[in-house]
PAVEXTI-802990 format. One record per residue (C-alpha): x, y, z. Coordinates in steps of 0.001 Angstrom, whole numbers, plus 500000, padded with zeros to 6 digits. Layout:
REM residues N
XYZ;...
END
This chain:
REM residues 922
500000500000500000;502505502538499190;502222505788497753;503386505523494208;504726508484492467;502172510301490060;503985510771486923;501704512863485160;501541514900488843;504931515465489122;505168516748485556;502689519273485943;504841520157489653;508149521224487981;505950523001485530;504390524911488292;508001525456490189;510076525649486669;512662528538488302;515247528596486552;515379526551483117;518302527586481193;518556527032477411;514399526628477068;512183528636474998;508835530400475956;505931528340474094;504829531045470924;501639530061470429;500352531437473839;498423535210473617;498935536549476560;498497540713477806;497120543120479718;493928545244478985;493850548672480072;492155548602483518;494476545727484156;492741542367483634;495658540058482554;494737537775479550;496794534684478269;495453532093475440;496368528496473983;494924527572470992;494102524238470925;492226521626469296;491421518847471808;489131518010472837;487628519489469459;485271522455469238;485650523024473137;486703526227474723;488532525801478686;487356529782479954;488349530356483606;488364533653485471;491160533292488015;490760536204490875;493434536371493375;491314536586496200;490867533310499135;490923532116502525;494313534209503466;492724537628502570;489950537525504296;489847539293507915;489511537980511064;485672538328510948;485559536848507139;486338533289507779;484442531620504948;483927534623502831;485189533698499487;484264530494499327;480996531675500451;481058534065497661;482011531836495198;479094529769495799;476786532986494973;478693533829491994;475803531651489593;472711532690491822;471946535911490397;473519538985488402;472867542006486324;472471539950483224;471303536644484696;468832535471487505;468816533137489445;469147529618487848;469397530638484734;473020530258484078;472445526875485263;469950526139482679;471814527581480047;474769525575480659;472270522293480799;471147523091477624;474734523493475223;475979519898477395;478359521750479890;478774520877483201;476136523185485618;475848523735489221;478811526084491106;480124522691492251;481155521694488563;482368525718487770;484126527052490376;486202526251493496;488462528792496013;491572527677497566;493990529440500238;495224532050497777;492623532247494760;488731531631493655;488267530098490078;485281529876487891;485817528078485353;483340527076481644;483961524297479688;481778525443476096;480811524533472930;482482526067470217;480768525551466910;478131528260467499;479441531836468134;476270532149470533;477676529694473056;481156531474472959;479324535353473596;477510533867476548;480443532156478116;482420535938478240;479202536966479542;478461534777481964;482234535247483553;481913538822483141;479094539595485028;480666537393487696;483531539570487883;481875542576488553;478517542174488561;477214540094491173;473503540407492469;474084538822496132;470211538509496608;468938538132500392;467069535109499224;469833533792497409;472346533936500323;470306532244502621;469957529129500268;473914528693500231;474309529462503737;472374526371504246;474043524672501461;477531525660502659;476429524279506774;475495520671505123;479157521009503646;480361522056506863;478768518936508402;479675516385505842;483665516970506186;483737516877510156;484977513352509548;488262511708510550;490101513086507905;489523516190508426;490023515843513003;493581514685511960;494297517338509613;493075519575512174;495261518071514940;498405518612512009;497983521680511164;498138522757514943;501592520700515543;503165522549512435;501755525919512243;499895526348515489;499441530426515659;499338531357512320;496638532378509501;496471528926508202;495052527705511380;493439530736511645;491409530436508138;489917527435506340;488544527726502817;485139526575504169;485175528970507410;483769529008510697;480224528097511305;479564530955513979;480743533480510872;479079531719508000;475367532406509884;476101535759510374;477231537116507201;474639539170505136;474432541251501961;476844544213502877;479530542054503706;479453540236500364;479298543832498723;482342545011501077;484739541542499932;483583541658496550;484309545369495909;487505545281497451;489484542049495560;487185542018492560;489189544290490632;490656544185487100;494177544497488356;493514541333490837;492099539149487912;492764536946485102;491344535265482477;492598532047481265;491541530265477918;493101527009476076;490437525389473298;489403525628469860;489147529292469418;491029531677466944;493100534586468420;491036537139467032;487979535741468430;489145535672472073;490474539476471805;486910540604470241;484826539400473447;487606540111475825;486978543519474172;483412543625474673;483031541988478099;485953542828480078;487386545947478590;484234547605480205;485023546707483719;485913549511485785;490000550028486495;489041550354490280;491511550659492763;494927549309492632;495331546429495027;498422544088495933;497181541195496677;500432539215497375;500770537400500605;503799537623503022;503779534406504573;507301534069506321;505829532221509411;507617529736511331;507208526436510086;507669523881513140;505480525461516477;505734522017518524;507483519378518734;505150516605519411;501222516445518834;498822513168519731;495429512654518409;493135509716519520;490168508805517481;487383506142518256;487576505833514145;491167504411514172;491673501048514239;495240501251513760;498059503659514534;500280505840512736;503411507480513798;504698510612511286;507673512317511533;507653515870510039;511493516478508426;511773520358507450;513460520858504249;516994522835504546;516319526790503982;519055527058501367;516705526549498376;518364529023496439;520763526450495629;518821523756493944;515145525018492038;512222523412493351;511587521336489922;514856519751490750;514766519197494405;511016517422493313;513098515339491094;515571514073493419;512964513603496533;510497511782493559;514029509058493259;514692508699496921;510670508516497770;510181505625494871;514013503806496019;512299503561499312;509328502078498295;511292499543496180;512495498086499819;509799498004501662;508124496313499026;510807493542498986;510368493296502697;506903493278502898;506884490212500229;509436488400502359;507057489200505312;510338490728506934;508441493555508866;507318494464511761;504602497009510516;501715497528507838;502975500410506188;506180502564505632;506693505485503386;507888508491502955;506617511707501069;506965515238500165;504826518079501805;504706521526500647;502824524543501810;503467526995499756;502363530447500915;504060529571504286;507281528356503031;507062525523504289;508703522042503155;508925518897504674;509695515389504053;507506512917506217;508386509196507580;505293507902508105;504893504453510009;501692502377510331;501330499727513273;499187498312515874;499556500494517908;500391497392521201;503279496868518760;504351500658518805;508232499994520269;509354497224517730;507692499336514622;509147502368515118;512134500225515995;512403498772512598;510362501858510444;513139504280511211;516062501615510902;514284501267507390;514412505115506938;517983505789508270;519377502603505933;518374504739503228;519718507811504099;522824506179505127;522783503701501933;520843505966499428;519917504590495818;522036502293494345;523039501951490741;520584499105490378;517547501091491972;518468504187489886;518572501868486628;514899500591487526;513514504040488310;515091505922485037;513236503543483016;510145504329484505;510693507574484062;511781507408480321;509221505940479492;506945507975480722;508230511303479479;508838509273476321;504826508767476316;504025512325476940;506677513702474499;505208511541471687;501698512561472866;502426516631472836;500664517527469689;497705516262470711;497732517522474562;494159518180475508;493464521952476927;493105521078480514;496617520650480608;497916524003479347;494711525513481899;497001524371484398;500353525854483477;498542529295482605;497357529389486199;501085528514487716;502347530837484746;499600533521486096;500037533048489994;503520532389490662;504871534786487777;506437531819485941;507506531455482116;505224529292479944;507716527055478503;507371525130475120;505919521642476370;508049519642473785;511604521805474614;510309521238478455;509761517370478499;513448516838476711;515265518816479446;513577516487481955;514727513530479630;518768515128479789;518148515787483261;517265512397484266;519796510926482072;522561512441484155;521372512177487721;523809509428489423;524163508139492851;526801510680493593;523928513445493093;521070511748495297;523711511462498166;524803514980497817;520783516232498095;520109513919500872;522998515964502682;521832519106501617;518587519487501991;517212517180504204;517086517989507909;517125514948510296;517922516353512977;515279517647514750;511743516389513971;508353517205514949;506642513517515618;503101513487515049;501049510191516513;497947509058515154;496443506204517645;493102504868518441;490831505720521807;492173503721524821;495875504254523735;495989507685525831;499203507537527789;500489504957526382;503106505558524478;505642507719525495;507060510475523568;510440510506525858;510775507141524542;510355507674521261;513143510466521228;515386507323522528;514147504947519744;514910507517517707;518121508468518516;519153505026518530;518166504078515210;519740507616513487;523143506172515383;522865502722514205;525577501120511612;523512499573508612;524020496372506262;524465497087502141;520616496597501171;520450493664498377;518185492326496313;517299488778495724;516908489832492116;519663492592491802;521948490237489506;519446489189487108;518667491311483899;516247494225484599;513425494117482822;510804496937482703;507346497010484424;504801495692482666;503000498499483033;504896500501480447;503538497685477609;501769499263474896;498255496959475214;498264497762470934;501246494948471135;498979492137472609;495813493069470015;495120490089467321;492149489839464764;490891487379463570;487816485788461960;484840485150464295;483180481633464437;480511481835461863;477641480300463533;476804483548465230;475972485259461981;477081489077463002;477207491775461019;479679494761461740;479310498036461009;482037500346461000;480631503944460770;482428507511459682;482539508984463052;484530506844464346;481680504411466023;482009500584465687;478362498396465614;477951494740465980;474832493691464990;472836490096465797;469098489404464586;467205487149466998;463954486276467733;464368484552471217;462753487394472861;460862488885470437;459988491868472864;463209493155473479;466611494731472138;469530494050474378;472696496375473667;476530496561475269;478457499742475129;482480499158475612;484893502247475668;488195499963475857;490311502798477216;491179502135480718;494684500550479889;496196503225481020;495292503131484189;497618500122484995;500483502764484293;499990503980487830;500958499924489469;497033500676491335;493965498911490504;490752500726491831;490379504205490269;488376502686487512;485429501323490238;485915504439492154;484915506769489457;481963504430488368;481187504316492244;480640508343491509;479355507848487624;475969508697488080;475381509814491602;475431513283490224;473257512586487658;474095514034483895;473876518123482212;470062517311481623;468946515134484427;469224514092487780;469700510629489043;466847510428490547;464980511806487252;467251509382485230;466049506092487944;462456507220487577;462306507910483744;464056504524482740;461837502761485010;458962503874483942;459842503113480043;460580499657481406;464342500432480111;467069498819481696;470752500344482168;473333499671484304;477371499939483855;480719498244485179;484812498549484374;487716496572484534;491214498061483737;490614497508480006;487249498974479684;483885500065480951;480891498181479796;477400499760479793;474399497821479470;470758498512478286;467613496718477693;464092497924476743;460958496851475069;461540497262471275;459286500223470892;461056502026473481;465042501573471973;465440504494470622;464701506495473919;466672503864475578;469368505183473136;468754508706474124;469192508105478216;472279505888476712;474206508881475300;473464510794477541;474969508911480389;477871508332478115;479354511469478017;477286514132479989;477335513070483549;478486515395485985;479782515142489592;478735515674493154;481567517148495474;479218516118498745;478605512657496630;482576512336496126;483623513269499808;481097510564501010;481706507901499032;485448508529500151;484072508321503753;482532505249503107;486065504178501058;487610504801504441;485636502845506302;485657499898504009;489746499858504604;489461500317508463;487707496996508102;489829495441505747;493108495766507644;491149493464510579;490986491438507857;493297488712507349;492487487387504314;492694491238503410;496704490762503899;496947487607501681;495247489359498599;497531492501499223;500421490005499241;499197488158495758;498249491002493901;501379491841494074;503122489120493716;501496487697490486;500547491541489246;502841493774490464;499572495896491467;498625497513494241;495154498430495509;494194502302496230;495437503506499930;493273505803501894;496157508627500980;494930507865497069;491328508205497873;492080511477499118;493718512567496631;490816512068494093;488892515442493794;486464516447491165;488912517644488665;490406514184488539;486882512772487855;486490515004484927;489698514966483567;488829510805483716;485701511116482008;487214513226479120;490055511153478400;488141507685478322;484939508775477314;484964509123473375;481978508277471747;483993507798468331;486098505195470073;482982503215471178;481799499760470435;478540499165470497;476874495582470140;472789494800469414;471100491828469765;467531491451469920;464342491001467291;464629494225465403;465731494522461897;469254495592460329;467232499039458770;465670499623461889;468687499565463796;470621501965461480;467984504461461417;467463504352464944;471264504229466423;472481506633463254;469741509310464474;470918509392468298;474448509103467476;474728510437464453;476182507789463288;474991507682459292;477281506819456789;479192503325457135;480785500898455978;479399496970455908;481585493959456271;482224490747457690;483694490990461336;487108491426462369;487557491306466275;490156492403468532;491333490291471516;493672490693474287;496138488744474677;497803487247477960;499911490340479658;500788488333483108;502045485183483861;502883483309487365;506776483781487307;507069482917491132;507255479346492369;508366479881495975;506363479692499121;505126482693501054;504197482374504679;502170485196506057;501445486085509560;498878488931509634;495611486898510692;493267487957513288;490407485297513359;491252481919514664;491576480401511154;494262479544508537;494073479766505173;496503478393502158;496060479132498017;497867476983495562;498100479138491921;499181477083489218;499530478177485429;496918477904483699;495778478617480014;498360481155479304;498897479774475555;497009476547475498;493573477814474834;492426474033473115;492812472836476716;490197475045478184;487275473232477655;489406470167479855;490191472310482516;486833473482483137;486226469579483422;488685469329485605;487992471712488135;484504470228488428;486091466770489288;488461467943491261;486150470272493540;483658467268494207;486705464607494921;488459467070497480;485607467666499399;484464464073499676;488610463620500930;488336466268503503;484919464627504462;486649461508504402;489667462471506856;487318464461509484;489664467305508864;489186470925510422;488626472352507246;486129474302506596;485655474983503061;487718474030499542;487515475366496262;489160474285493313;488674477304490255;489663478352487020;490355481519487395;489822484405484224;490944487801485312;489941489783482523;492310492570484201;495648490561483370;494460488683480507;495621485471482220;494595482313483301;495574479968486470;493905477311488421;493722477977492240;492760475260495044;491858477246498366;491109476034501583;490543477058505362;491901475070508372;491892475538511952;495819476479511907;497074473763513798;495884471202510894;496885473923508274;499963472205507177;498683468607507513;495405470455504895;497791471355502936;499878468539502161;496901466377501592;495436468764499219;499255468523497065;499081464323497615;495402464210496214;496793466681493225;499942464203492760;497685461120492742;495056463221490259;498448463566488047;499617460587488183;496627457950487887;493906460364486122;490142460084486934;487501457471486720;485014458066483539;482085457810486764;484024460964487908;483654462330484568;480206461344483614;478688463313486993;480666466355485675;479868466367482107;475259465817483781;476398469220486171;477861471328483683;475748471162480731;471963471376482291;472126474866483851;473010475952480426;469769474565478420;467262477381479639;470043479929478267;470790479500475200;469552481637472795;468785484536475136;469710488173473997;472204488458476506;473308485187475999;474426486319472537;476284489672473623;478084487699476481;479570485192473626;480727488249471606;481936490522474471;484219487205475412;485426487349472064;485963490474471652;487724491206475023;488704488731477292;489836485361476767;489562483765473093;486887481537474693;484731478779472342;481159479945471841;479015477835474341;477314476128471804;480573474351470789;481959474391474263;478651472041475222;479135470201472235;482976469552473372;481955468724476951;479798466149476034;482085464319473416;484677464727476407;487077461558476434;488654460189479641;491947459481477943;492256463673477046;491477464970480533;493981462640482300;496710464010479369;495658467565480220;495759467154484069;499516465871483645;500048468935481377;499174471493483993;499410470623487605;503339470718487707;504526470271491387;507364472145490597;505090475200488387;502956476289491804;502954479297494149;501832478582497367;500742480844500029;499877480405503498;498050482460506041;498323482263509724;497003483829512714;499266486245514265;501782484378516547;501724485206520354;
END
């Protein structure tokens, strides 16, 4: 569960904190000025996504201007902006923006922050109407703000739910943080949201008095990137914003030269906590004159991901004495403050020996800092990522140059060429060494006097000793540490497998004929596969697949993809809520519901045949106009927390941590992930894997080829194409078991064992399939008449043939739970009854009773609409499976003489993993 480092994050960081950049060129292409009352201007022109305009209105004006009795004001304010102005009332903006598919609602268009307050349009723009109303809409925000009585009181209650809905633990330990490091100061002072006391209070001539004062020309900015011509941006900044009064001159930079470190220790107990967590805050030297910040983010990015290279090889060893280690980099800006954080997770009666062995951990690398081996690894990461994003430049979408305009705007920074940019980071990387990550780590890191911050569950008060931990501490910072080595570090390094282009592992080839398809391939981009049948001659069944989510295995994490369906329609789309959306569709008798995996999210729909083409409708729209719900978001991550306090009591939890990893090199999303999720990253999710042109759409169901075409080409405008006889894609195997050692685990909690035996399955032997799946049937039912048999204290066996459509790979698992005194003794019997399987085969009574099982539950199903799109969804996706109708056929012609060959093929003594889980020892 480690933090990994967020390429695409840290590029956009040295962007932000580019200081000094020798030898690069300012980007040409941006239009950037001043009018004359001040209003600074800058412009990208840019063409994806296509015919889309990025507008924001940036005004230097948050949390850290407000007074001591304006706690709350500008986010407050900000929230007003779209509920009333000289040009709009209230709602309409709202409506408007509903109407051209933009995002509405002040949730989806603005947010404030410690220093600023953005509002920000996303528009249409192939109609010069939609561009004239987006100027407007942001002008009259800028100066021309209603602040109705009515309107206020609406968000005040609006803005107290909010208040509510973040009291949660997250937010009592950032509390209890932010008073250990800056205890005294404005930031504890001033939260965006405020203070509940101030927000009932404020009324209409306090708005007025905030607004007047930083909503000034001089103190704003507007920021565009999109598919707009020069000439068109400088005629409505001319007829919207050169109007706005030059006001007074303001200066609205902040002097923030506070101390950084006001305690030295800080404990916080929470009934929430489960387990405890011990941080210790590292300021970051105060030379930083002598190394930019894009640099020093560099080096700390190499040391941060050479440390989680260690722990990972200790956690797989089960060579710890803790659940979590890590280390990270935390910046407040505006209070110059830097730090780099060990942060150690433990239960918390296990405090001593944790800490004993998390800062040994820590102080091994500082002594011992990347090797030439760990450098190697983490350079080819990083090539290849900038190698990615360098080939990808001409075709950067606008969000990302919204981004640098903002850092360009704010922090007074040159807007670099991306291209001239991205090779500099290549050079640089190419000539850190070992030498250099030694000499930073001596530099700038300050060890020497931390602030320790403890993080423990109720009934640990007075526990654990801070005098203590000052001894612990000193200790392990004194200690004399062995070379780190890796079992591995001799062997040839071979890259992730995350950095495999998934276009290497696509195949076509013809599909089986009997299914009688018909694929349409039309001009915009849209793919349709198309089935006639008559089995239910009511209804039209359809699957929608945007295969995009690849990418998302870049990041070694496996969960954003259920995360942001978790939020896909919660917030309902630009036209409809989700409760209008649940109502509507059930009413119509129309069925919809979606899922992902890392390759692709799959939509599904069903209605009555008269109804498909407003089935279609409520389709498209969920496609691509859904919007998001910050309250929605920050309590599904509540819930997401509370899901993972559970897990780690867990102990099966552990194992799956352990074998994810282990077979998958992936990692499940950390609390610290969730939190990072916000509604930006939901959005900029959407837009990147959400194409409709890069859809493929499959039909089944009694309506005819004509009807189909007129129908889908009318919603999707999808009518000119091309007919032919279908090609499909498939995806190939990506993983494959290379471990064959035992791990032994000791994390459980519950009085149980439990053991998993993975052997390789049908990586490249797809003909054997069909006698695997025969296998596995014999094999569950003669296991569990063994255990029966031997009165062991077992308590359940599975044998299965496991597909995960996320790896593209298939093995055959046998798991069982034991009482963990017997757990060995299980497990050896389970291995003998394998060996004997091997070696003398099965009984044709054995296979008879499997082939009567496995073909009945299939003859009510065939033929069924769904049945249909499941066949070709395999086929196009996941494994190259046989149809069902030739996979029954196979079953039942099954010989005795081929499963006990395939059997011998495939359970390999030699070929397993084996893991073991055990109760925690006393």
């Amino acid at each position: 569960m480690k933090k990994t480092f967020i390429y695409i994050f840290l590029l956009i960081n040295l962007f932000v904190y580019s200081q000094d950049l020798t030898g690069l060129i300012k980007d040409p292409d941006l239009y950037y000025g001043q009018l004359e009352n001040g209003l600074t201007y800058m412009l990208k022109e840019n063409k994806y996504p296509e015919d889309r305009l990025y507008l924001y209105l940036v005004v230097k004006a948050g949390a850290l201007h407000e007074l001591s009795n304006q706690n709350g004001m500008a986010h407050f304010l900000e929230h007003l902006a779209y509920n009333g102005s000289t040009h709009f009332k209230s709602g309409e903006i709202d409506i408007y923006l509903k109407s051209i598919g933009a995002p509405a609602g002040s949730h989806s268009n603005a947010y404030t922050s410690l220093e600023k307050t953005v509002y920000k349009l996303i528009i249409p723009t192939d109609e010069e109407t939609t561009i004239d109303k987006g100027f407007s809409i942001l002008s009259d925000i800028a100066s021309e703000i209603s602040f109705l009585p009515e309107e206020i009181e609406k968000e005040r209650g609006v803005i107290l739910e909010e208040m509510r809905q973040r009291k949660g633990l997250g937010e009592r330990i950032s509390e209890t943080r932010r008073n250990l490091l800056y205890s005294g100061t404005k930031l504890i002072e001033h939260k965006i949201i405020g203070k509940e006391e101030q927000i009932k209070t404020f009324n209409q001539q306090d708005f007025f008095k905030f607004y007047q004062k930083w909503y000034q020309p001089n103190n704003m900015a507007l920021v565009m990137a999109g598919d707009i011509k020069k000439d068109q941006a400088k005629f409505y900044l001319d007829k919207y914003f050169s109007k706005l009064d030059k006001g007074k001159i303001i200066n609205s930079d902040l002097e923030m030269a506070l101390p950084k470190i006001s305690s030295k220790s800080a404990f916080h107990h929470d009934q929430e906590l489960d387990l405890g967590v011990l941080q210790l805050y590292f300021p970051t030297q105060k030379n930083r004159g002598q190394l930019e910040q894009w640099k020093l983010d560099a080096y700390f990015s190499i040391l941060q991901k050479t440390f989680g290279m260690r722990i990972d090889e200790k956690m797989i060893s089960g060579n710890t004495d803790y659940l979590d280690n890590e280390i990270y980099f935390f910046s407040e800006d505006y209070f110059d403050s830097d730090f780099s954080i060990l942060s150690v997770q433990f239960q918390p009666e296990k405090f001593e020996v944790a800490m004993k062995v998390g800062l040994a951990d820590f102080y091994q690398l500082l002594s011992q800092p990347t090797n030439q081996y760990e450098l190697q690894n983490i350079k080819a990461e990083y090539f290849s990522e900038l190698e990615r994003i360098l080939n990808e430049v001409d075709v950067t979408e606008s969000a990302f140059f919204i981004s640098k305009m903002l850092a360009t705007y704010l922090n007074n920074l040159p807007f670099y060429d991306q291209a001239e940019y991205i090779k500099k980071l290549q050079k640089f990387y190419q000539e850190i060494t070992v030498a250099d990550i030694r000499q930073f780590i001596q530099q700038m890191l300050n060890i020497e006097d931390p602030a320790f911050f403890y993080i423990l569950p109720h009934g640990f008060e007075g526990k654990i000793d801070h005098q203590k931990s000052l001894v612990l501490y000193k200790e392990a910072k004194n200690q004399k540490y062995e070379k780190f080595y890796y079992a591995s570090q001799d062997k040839k390094i071979e890259l992730p497998v995350t950095n495999v282009n998934a276009k290497e592992f696509i195949k076509k080839r013809k599909y089986h004929q009997k299914l009688d398809l018909i694929e349409f391939n039309f001009k915009n981009g849209i793919k349709l596969y198309y089935k006639k049948s008559d089995y239910e001659p009511d209804t039209v069944s359809l699957k929608a697949i945007q295969p995009q989510t690849i990418t998302f295995l870049e990041k070694n994490k496996t969960g954003y993809v259920n995360f942001y369906l978790d939020n896909h329609l919660l917030g309902g789309t630009s036209q409809w809520s989700s409760s209008m959306i649940n109502t509507f569709v059930s009413k119509e008798n129309i069925d919809i519901g979606f899922r992902g995996n890392f390759y692709h999210f799959v939509y599904n729909m069903s209605s009555p045949i008269n109804k498909f083409q407003t089935g279609l409708e409520v389709l498209k729209e969920i496609l691509i106009n859904n919007v998001f719900d910050e309250n929605i978001l920050n309590l599904l991550k509540e819930q997401k927390y509370a899901s993972l306090a559970q897990y780690q009591k867990d102990p099966e939890y552990h194992l799956s941590l352990t074998i994810m990893k282990k077979i998958y090199g992936l990692e499940p999303l950390a609390k610290e992930d969730y939190q990072k999720i916000d509604i930006g990253f939901l959005e900029r999710f959407r837009d990147q894997y959400i194409h409709l042109d890069k859809t493929n759409f499959m039909i089944v169901g009694n309506i005819s080829e004509d009807e189909v075409i007129q129908q889908f080409g009318q919603i999707f405008g999808a009518l000119e194409f091309e007919r032919k006889e279908l090609q499909l894609a498939k995806v190939q195997p990506i993983y494959q078991i290379k471990s064959k050692e035992k791990i032994t685990l000791y994390k459980g909690i519950e009085n149980k064992a439990k053991s998993q035996l993975f052997f390789p399955g049908i990586t490249d032997k797809h003909k054997d399939f069909t006698a695997l799946l025969v296998i596995n049937n014999i094999l569950n039912e003669r296991l569990d008449q063994v255990i029966r048999e031997e009165n062991s204290k077992t308590y359940s066996i599975v044998v299965d043939l496991s597909q995960d459509s996320y790896a593209g790979f298939g093995h055959l698992t046998v798991t069982f739970h034991s009482d963990p005194d017997t757990i060995e003794a299980t497990t050896a019997l389970v291995i003998e009854q394998l060996a004997i399987a091997r070696e003398s085969g099965f009984t044709q009574k054995e296979l008879d009773r499997a082939i009567i099982s496995m073909t009945k539950p299939y003859e009510e199903y065939i033929g069924e609409n769904n049945y249909w799109l499941g066949l070709l969804y395999y086929d196009l996706y996941d494994q190259p499976l046989d149809t069902t109708f030739k996979r029954l056929d196979k079953i039942g012609k099954m010989k005795l003489k081929k499963i006990n060959r395939v059997i011998k093929n495939y359970f390999h003594p030699d070929q397993n993993l084996s893991v073991l889980l055990y109760p925690e020892k006393n």
